[in-house]
C-alpha positions as CSV (number, residue, x, y, z in Angstrom):
1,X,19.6,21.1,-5.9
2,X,17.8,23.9,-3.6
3,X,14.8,23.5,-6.1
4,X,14.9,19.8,-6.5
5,X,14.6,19.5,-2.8
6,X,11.5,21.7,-2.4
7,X,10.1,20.4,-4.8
8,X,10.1,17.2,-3.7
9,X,10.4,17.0,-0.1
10,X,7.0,15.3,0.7
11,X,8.1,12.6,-1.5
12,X,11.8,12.5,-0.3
13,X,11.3,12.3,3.6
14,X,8.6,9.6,3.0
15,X,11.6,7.7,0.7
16,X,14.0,7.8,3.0
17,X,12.0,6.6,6.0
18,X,11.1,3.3,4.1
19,X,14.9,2.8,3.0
20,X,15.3,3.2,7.0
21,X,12.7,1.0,8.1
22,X,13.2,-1.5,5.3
23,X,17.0,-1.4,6.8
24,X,15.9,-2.7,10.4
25,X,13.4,-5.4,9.0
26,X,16.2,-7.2,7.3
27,X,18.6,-6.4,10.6
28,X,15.8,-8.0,13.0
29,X,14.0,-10.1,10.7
30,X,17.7,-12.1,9.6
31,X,18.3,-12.4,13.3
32,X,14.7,-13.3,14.0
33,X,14.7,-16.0,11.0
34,X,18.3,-17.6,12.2
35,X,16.9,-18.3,15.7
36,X,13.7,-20.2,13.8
37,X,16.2,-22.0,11.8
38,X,18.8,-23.1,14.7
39,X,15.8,-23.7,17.3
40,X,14.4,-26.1,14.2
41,X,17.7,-28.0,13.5
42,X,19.0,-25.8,10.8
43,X,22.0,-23.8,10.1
44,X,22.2,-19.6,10.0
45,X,21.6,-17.8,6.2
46,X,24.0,-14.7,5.6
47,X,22.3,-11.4,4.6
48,X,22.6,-12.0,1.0
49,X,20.6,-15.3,1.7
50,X,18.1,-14.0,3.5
51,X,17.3,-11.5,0.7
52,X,16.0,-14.4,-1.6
53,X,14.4,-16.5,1.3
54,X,11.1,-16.7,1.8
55,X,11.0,-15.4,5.0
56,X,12.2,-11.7,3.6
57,X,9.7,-12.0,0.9
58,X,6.7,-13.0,2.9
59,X,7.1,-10.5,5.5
60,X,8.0,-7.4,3.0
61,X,5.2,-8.4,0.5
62,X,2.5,-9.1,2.8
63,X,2.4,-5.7,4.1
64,X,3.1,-4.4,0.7
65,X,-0.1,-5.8,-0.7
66,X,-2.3,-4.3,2.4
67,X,-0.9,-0.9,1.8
68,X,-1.4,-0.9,-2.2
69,X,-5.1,-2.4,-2.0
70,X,-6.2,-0.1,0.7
71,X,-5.1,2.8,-1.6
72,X,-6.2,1.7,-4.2
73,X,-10.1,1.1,-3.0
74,X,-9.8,4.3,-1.3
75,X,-8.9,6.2,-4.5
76,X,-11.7,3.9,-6.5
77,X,-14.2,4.4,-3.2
78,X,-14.2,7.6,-3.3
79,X,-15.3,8.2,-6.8
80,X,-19.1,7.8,-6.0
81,X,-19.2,7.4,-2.1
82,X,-18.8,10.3,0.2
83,X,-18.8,11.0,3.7
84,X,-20.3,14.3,5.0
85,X,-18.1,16.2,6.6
86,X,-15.2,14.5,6.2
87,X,-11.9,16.3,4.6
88,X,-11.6,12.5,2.9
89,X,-14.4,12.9,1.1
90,X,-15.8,15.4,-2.4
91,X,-18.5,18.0,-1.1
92,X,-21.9,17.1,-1.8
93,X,-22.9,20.7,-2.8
94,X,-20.2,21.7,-5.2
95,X,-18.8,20.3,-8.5
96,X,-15.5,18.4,-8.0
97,X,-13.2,19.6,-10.2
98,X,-11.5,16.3,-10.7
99,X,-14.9,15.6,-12.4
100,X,-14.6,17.5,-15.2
101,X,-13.9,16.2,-18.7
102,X,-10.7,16.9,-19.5
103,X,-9.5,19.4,-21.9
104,X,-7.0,18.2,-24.7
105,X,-6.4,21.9,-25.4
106,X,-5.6,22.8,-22.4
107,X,-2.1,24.6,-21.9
108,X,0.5,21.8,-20.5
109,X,-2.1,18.7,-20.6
110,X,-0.9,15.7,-20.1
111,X,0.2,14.1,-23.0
112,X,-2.1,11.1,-23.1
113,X,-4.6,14.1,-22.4
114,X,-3.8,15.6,-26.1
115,X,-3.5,12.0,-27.7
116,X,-7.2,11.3,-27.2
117,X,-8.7,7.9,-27.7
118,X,-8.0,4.3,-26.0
119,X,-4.7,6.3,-24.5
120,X,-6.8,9.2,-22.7
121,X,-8.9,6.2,-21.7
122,X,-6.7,4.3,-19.6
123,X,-5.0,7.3,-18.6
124,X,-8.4,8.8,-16.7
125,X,-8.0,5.4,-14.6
126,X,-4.1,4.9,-14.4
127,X,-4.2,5.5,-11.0
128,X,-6.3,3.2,-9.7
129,X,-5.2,0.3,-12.0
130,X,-1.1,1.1,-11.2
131,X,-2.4,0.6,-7.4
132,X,-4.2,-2.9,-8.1
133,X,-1.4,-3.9,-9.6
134,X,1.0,-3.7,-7.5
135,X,-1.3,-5.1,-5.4
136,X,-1.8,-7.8,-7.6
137,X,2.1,-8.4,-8.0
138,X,2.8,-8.3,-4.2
139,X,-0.3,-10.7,-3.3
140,X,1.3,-13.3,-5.8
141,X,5.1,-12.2,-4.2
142,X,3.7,-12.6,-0.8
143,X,1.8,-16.1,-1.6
144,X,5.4,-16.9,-2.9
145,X,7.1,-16.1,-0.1
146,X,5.0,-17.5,2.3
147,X,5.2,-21.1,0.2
148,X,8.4,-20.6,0.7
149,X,9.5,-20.2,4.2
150,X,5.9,-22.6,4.8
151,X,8.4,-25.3,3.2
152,X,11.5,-24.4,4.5
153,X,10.2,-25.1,8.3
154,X,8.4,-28.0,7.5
155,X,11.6,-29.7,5.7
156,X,13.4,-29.4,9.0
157,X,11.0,-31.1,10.6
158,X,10.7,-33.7,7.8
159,X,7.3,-33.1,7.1
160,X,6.0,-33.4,3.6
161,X,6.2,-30.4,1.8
162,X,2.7,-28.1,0.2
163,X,2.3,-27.5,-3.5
164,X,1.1,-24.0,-4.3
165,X,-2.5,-25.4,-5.2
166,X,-2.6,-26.5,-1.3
167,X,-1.3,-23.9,0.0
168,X,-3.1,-21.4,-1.5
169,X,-6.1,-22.5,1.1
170,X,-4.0,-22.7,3.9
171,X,-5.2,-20.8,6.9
172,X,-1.8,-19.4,7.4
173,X,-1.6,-17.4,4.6
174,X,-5.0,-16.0,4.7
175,X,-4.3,-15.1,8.5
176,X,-1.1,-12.9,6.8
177,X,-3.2,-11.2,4.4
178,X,-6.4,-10.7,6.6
179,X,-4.5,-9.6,9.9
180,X,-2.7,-6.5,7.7
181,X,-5.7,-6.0,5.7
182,X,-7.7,-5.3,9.0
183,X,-5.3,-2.7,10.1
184,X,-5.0,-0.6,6.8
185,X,-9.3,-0.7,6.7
186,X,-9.1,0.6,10.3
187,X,-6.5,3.6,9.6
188,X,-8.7,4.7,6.5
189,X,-12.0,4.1,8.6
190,X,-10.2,6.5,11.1
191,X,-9.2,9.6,8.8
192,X,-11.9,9.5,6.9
193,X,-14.2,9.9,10.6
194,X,-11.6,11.8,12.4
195,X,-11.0,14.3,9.8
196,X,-15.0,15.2,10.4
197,X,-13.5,16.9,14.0
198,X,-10.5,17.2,14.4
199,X,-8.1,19.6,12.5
200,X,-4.1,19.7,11.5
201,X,-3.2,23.7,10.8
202,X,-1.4,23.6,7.4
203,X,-1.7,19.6,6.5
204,X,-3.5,19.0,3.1
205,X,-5.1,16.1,4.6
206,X,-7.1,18.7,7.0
207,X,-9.8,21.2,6.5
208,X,-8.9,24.8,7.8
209,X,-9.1,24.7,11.5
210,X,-12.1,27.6,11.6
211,X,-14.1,25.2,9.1
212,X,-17.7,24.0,10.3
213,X,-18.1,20.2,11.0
214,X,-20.1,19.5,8.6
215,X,-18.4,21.1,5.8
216,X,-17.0,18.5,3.1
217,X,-13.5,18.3,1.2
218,X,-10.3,20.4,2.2
């Protein structure tokens, strides 16, 4: 258990935080989507409701899909563009070694390394195509979401409800994608420039605190 632990206590901590925060959006955002309801003429959802309504799924999901685009243009951004200095970025003097064919003889290769073919194809961009999918997914769980609860509101009010082909322009939505799209640009824009000066002793995301500025890569 020791081992498993070490192991994996990057990935752990990171787990458990989002079970934790995930935790107090449903405590606040049920709370927060029973006083829309009531102040609109409508009557409280339990927990269990609010887990299916479009409220939940629009306000998980949108920030979903921000987080797994930005990751996944980073990763595919970083293939060819670089940024001197920065720990973000490959070195512009020195061959990468994540550029180097890969060796299907290689002691403890993957094993869509030793398969070869259309498998080792897909498998040098798996990363990059898990992330746009799941971005993919939550943008269309998101849109979904945001229908939903869109509807919801405006059958209190006895407004006629939008069809998915209307909505799909609405400003509202876009203003839910754009507004966390924004952010997660900004927080990339920021390591990638920051890392250039400033230094974190022992992080992976640093270069060594005695490195020059203009030295590239960790």
């Amino acid at each position: 258990m020791k081992k498993f632990l070490r192991n994996n206590s990057l990935s752990i901590t990171f787990f458990i935080l989002f079970v934790a925060a995930l935790a107090a959006q449903v405590i606040f955002g049920l709370k927060e989507y029973n006083k829309e309801l009531i102040e609109d003429g409508g009557a409280a959802v339990t927990i269990y409701q609010y887990f299916t309504s479009g409220h939940f799924v629009e306000s998980t999901f949108e920030n979903w899909e921000s987080e797994f685009l930005q990751m996944a243009l980073f990763v595919l951004f970083t293939i060819f563009l670089k940024e001197r200095g920065s720990s973000e970025s490959k070195s512009f003097d020195e061959a990468e070694e994540v550029d180097r064919e890969p060796e299907p003889n290689r002691k403890d290769a993957p094993w869509p390394v030793r398969k070869g073919g259309f498998i080792l194809t897909l498998y040098r961009h798996s990363l990059t195509i898990a992330l746009f999918i799941l971005f993919a997914v939550s943008f269309v769980l998101h849109f979904y979401g945001s229908l939903d609860d869109e509807n919801v509101m405006k059958g209190l009010k006895g407004e006629p409800l939008e069809t998915a082909g209307e909505y799909i322009t609405d400003s509202r939505f876009w203003f839910e994608s754009f507004q966390n799209w924004q952010s997660e640009f900004l927080s990339v824009f920021a390591i990638i420039v920051l890392s250039i000066y400033l230094r974190q002793q022992g992080s992976s995301q640093s270069k060594p605190v005695d490195a020059p500025h203009y030295e590239t890569g960790e």
